[in-house]
N, C-alpha and C positions, 0 to 999 in steps of 0.2 A: 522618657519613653513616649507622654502622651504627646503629638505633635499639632499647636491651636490650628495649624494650618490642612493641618493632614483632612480629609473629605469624610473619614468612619469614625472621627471621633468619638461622636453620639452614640455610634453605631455600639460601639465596643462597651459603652458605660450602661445600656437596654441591655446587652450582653450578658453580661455581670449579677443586675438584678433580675434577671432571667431566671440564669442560674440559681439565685439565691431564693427565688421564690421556687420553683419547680425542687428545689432541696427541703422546704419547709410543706409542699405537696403532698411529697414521698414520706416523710416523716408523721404527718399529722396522717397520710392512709397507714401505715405500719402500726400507729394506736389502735388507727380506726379497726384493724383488721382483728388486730392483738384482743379486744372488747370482745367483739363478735364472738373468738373462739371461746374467748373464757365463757361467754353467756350462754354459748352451745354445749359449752363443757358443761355446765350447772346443770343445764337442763338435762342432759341425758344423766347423769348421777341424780338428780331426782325421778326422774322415770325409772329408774334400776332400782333405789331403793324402794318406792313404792312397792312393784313388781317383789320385788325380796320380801317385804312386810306380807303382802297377799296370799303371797306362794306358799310363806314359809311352813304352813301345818301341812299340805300336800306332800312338799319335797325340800328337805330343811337344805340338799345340795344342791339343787340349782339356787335357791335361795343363796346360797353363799357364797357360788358360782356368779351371781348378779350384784354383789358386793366385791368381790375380786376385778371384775368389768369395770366398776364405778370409781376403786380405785386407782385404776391405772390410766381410764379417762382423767382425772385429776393430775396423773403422776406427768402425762404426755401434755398436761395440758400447764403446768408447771400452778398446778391451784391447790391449795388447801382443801380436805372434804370440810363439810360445811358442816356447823360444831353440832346440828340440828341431826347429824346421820355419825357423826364422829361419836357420838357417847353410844350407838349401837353397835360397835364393832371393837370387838376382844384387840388390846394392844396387842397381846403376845400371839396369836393365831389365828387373830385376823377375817375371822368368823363373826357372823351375824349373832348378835345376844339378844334377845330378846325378855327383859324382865321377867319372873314368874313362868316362865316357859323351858328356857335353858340356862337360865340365869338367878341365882341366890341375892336376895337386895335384902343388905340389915341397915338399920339406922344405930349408927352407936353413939351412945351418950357421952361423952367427956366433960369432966368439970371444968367447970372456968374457961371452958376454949369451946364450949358450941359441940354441937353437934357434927357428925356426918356420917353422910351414907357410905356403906360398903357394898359392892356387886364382884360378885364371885363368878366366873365363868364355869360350867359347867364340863365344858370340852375338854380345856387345860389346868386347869384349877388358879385360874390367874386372878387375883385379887385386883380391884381398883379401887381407889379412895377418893371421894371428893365432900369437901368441904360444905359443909352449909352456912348459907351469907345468914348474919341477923338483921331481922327488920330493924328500921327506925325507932319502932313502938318496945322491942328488947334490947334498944338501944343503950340502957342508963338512964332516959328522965320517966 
């Protein structure tokens, strides 16, 4: 196809890595873009939960009205909520908990297996369970 004699030889090979650079362009802005929203997405989920934390003894439903927002910021923004706001929101209804407020926190004791906490939602009555890590120091030495 290529012809040594043909005059656009050159022409046609600039061409090519044209192309192949302005594809690697496009590609490293579609990160670049992808970044951006995720880090816009963070931030207004953290302004909303703030706002939800502030609000909540005033009006416990816009309150949870501002976690319903936060979530779907995340949802459209295809992002995890961040584990920092995840433990304040009821699995099953999805409601703001807030410890000692609308929320039952027991620490239950188990032998030989540690500790953990229990939070009882007060809305739905939904239990959650999480583990408590041992230090180092109840490590065994």
């Amino acid at each position: 196809m290529s012809d040594p004699n043909h005059p656009n030889e050159n022409f046609q090979k600039s061409k090519e890595t044209r192309v192949k650079g302005r594809y690697r362009y496009y590609k490293n802005r579609k990160k670049r873009q992808k970044d951006q929203m995720e880090q816009i997405a963070l931030e207004r989920v953290d302004i909303l939960f703030k706002r939800a934390l502030r609000i909540h003894k005033e009006d416990s439903t816009l309150a949870d009205h501002y976690v319903d927002l936060a979530r779907r910021v995340c949802m459209v923004a295809r992002l995890r909520l961040p584990s920092r706001w995840r433990v304040l929101v009821c699995r099953q209804c999805k409601k703001l908990i807030i410890p000692g407020v609308n929320c039952h926190v027991r620490l239950q004791p188990r032998s030989g297996k540690g500790s953990r906490v229990v939070k009882t939602c007060s809305n739905c009555g939904h239990i959650t369970r999480y583990n408590l890590r041992k230090t180092r120091d109840e490590g065994g030495n």
